[in-house]
Structure formats: structure tokens, C-alpha cells
C-alpha positions as CSV (number, residue, x, y, z in Angstrom):
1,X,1.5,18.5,1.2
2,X,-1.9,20.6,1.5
3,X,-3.8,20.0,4.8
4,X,-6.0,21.7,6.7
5,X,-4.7,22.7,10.5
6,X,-1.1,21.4,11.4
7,X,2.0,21.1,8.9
8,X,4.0,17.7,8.7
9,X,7.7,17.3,7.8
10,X,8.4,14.8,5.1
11,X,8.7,11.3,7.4
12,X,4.3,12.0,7.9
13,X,3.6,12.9,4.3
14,X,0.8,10.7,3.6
15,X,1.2,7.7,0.8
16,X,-0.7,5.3,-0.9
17,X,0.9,2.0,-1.9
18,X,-0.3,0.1,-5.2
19,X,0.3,-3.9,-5.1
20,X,-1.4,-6.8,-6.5
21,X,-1.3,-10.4,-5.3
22,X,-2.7,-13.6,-7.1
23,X,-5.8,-14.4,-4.8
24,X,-8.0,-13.0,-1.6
25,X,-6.3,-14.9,0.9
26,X,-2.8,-13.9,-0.2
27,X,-4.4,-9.9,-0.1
28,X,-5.5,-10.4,3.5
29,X,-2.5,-11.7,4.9
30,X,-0.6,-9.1,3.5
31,X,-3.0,-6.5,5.1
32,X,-2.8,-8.1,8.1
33,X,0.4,-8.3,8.6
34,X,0.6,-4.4,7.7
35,X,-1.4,-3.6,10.4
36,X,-0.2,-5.9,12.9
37,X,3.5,-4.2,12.8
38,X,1.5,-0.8,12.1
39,X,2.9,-0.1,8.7
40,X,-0.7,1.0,7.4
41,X,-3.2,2.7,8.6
42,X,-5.8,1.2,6.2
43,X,-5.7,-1.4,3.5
44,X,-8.3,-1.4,1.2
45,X,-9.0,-4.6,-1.3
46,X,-10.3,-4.5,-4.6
47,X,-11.5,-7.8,-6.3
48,X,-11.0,-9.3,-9.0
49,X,-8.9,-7.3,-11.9
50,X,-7.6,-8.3,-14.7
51,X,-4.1,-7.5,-15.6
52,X,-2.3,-7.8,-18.8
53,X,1.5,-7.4,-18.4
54,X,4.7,-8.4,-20.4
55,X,6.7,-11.0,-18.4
56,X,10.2,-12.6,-19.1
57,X,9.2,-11.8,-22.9
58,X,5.8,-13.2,-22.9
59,X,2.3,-11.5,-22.6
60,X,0.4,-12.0,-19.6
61,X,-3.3,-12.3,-18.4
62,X,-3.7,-12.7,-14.5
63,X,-6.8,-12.2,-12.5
64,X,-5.1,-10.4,-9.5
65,X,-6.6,-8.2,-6.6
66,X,-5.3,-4.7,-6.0
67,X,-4.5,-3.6,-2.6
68,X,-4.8,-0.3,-1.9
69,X,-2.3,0.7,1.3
70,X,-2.5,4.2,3.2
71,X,0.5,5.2,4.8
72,X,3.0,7.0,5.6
73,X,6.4,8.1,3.4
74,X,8.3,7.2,6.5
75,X,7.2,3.3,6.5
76,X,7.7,3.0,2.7
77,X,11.0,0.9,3.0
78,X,9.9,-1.2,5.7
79,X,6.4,-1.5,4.4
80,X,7.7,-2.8,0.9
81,X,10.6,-5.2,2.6
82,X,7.4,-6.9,4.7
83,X,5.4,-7.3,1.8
84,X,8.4,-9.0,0.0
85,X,8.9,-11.1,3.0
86,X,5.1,-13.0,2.3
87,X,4.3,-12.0,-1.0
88,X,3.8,-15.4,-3.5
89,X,5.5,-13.4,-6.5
90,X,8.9,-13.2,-7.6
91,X,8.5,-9.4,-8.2
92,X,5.7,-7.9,-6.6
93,X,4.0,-4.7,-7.6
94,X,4.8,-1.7,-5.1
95,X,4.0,1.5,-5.8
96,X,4.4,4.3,-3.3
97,X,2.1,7.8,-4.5
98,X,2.7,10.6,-2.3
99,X,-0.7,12.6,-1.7
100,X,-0.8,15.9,-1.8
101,X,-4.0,17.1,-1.0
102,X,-5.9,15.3,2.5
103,X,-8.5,16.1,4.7
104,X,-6.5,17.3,8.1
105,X,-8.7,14.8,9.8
106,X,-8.1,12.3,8.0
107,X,-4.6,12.5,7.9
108,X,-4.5,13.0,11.8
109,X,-6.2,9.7,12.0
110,X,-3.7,7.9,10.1
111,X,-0.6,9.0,11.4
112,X,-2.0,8.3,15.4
113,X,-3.2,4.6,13.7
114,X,0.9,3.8,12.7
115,X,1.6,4.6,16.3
């Protein structure tokens, strides 16, 4: 990781979590309830995709939302087992992208937000 001022070990690396959910409502519980147990430090929504997936052997076309999650690598497991715990679909979409390069202030600020 590349940051301007102190150095982290791995647990503070910063992340940003990919998932999708079916509706608004659904996207701002799960935020919500990200923040509340301090999991994320920010959750950012994005209306109205489209995403075209293969599922059990058919082709599918969902309107979704994509939540954008900033984190840290040291709450991935328990950020993904919360999501699980509310999220409508059988398999939702985690994806956990480790960032490299982040502006030291930045990165300060999320780390004292998980505390």
C-alpha cells in the first residue's frame, strides 16, 4: 500500500467491497447496518444498473444497484458474513479490491471511522 505519512500493516490496508442488491431499500439497510456495527467507513450507492448474468443455466437481466463499500481488509470476513445475514439473494455479490494507492488523509479518516 502507497500512502502518504504513516505505514499500515496488512489488518488497515484499505478495501473496497463490490455488491449488488435488487432494490434502494434493500441497498440502504445494508449500508446501515455496515455502519452501525462500524464495518465501513462509507457506503456509496449507485442507482439503477443493469446486469446481465448467467444463473442456474439461464441468462439473466436484473435492474440491481451497486454498492460501493470502503473498508478495511481486517473487516472483510465479518463485513461479508453481515451482508449475508440481510441480503435478499441466495448468493450475493462480494467483492473485496484491495487499494493500493490513497490519499494519507483519507485513509486516516477511514480507519478512525471503523473505530
Amino acid at each position: 500500500m502507497k500512502k502518504s505519512g504513516s505505514s499500515n500493516d496488512n489488518a488497515q490496508q484499505p478495501c473496497l467491497v463490490l455488491c449488488t442488491t435488487n432494490n434502494q431499500n434493500n441497498a440502504i439497510k445494508i449500508a446501515q447496518m455496515l455502519l452501525d456495527r462500524h464495518l465501513a467507513a462509507c457506503v456509496s450507492l449507485l442507482p439503477e444498473l443493469t446486469s446481465i448474468y448467467r444463473w442456474k443455466d439461464d441468462i439473466t437481466q436484473d435492474k440491481e444497484i451497486l454498492i460501493l463499500i470502503k473498508s478495511i481488509h481486517k473487516n472483510q470476513t465479518e463485513l461479508f458474513d453481515a451482508i449475508k445475514e440481510i441480503h435478499p439473494y441466495e448468493t450475493p455479490e462480494l467483492i473485496s479490491l484491495d487499494l493500493e494507492h490513497v490519499d494519507g488523509g483519507y485513509l486516516d479518516w477511514l480507519i478512525k471511522s471503523m473505530k
